[in-house]
C-alpha positions, 0 to 999 in steps of 0.5 A: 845418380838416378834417371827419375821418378815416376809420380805415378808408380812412385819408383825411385830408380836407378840409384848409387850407393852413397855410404858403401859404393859398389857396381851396382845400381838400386831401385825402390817402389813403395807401391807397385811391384816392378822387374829388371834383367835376368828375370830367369835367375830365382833370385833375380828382380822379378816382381819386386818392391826394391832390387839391386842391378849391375851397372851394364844391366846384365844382372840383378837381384830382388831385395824383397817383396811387395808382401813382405814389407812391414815396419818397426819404429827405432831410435836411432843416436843420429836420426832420432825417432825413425819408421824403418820399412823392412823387405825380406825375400821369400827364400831368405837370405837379401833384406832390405831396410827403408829409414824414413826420416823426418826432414824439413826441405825437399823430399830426398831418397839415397841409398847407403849400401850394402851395410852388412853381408846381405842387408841393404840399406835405403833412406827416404827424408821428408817433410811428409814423413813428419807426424801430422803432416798436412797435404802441402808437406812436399810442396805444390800439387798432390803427387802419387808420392805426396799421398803415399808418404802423407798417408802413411806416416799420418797413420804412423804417427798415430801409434808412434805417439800412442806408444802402441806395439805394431800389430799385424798387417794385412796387405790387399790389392782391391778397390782404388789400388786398381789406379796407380796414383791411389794404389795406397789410399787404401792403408786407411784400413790398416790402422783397423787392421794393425801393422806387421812388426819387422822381424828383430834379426832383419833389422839388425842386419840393416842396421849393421848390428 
């Protein structure tokens, strides 16, 4: 289940878990940091990229940060060839995983769980996460999501097809991510400035290694 999705922020919001059902509840914004209750806790939802809330909203804990976020491309026997976006938390300990699959049909997102102790794993499926995908990927109009994803992965299919290794990745947050449906139109200088490889042992743990 889920309550929407904000075009502008790109937040998915308010998720169940389809693969390991549990009591709570799963939330993933790709562009704009967000917070949920118990913003007193240090290990709380307090300016996160994705978080896990109790179903009566008394609770939560972040899944990692905006800043931590950074990519690894894996072949997976099910999947195939995936761009996975890894979030870490700054104190360690909660990872969390984003498969971005290559799809035909609508834009779907769902949450698999909790795939080991600590490591949550999400799935977003999309034409648009497809190498060369074009504006009308999605369907309809240009949304917030639709350059999001049509950026991004026109972008990473240039280095899936090159074979080149991820470099580092420089996030900033000036200049045109000052308007929300645009905060990511600047990762066009990223294939200057390279990308930041997951780290091997939080992927793994996604990945249920």
């Amino acid at each position: 289940m889920h309550r929407g999705i904000s075009v502008y922020f790109i937040v998915y919001k308010d998720y169940t878990a389809t693969q390991v059902p549990d009591d709570y509840l799963y939330s993933w914004s790709p562009c704009t940091p967000f917070s949920e209750a118990g913003s007193d806790d240090p290990d709380s939802c307090t300016n996160m990229a994705a978080c896990q809330v109790a179903k009566d909203g008394t609770i939560s804990y972040g899944l990692g940060t905006q800043d931590s976020a950074a990519f690894t491309v894996t072949s997976d026997p099910v999947l195939g060839q995936t761009v996975n976006l890894v979030y870490t938390m700054p104190q360690g300990g909660r990872v969390a995983g984003v498969i971005l699959q290559c799809t035909q049909g609508a834009t779907k997102f769902s949450v698999n769980g909790e795939i080991t102790v600590g490591a949550y794993s999400f799935q977003l499926s999309s034409p648009c996460a497809c190498p060369g995908a074009g504006p009308g990927c999605a369907g309809g109009g240009l949304s917030g999501g639709s350059v999001f994803l049509i950026i991004f992965f026109a972008l990473a299919g240039v280095y899936v097809i090159a074979g080149a290794i991820f470099m580092k990745f420089v996030k900033g947050a000036p200049g045109v991510r000052g308007h929300p449906q645009y905060c990511l139109l600047e990762e066009f200088t990223w294939i200057r400035q390279g990308w930041r490889v997951s780290d091997p042992v939080s992927l793994s743990r996604i990945q249920g290694l």
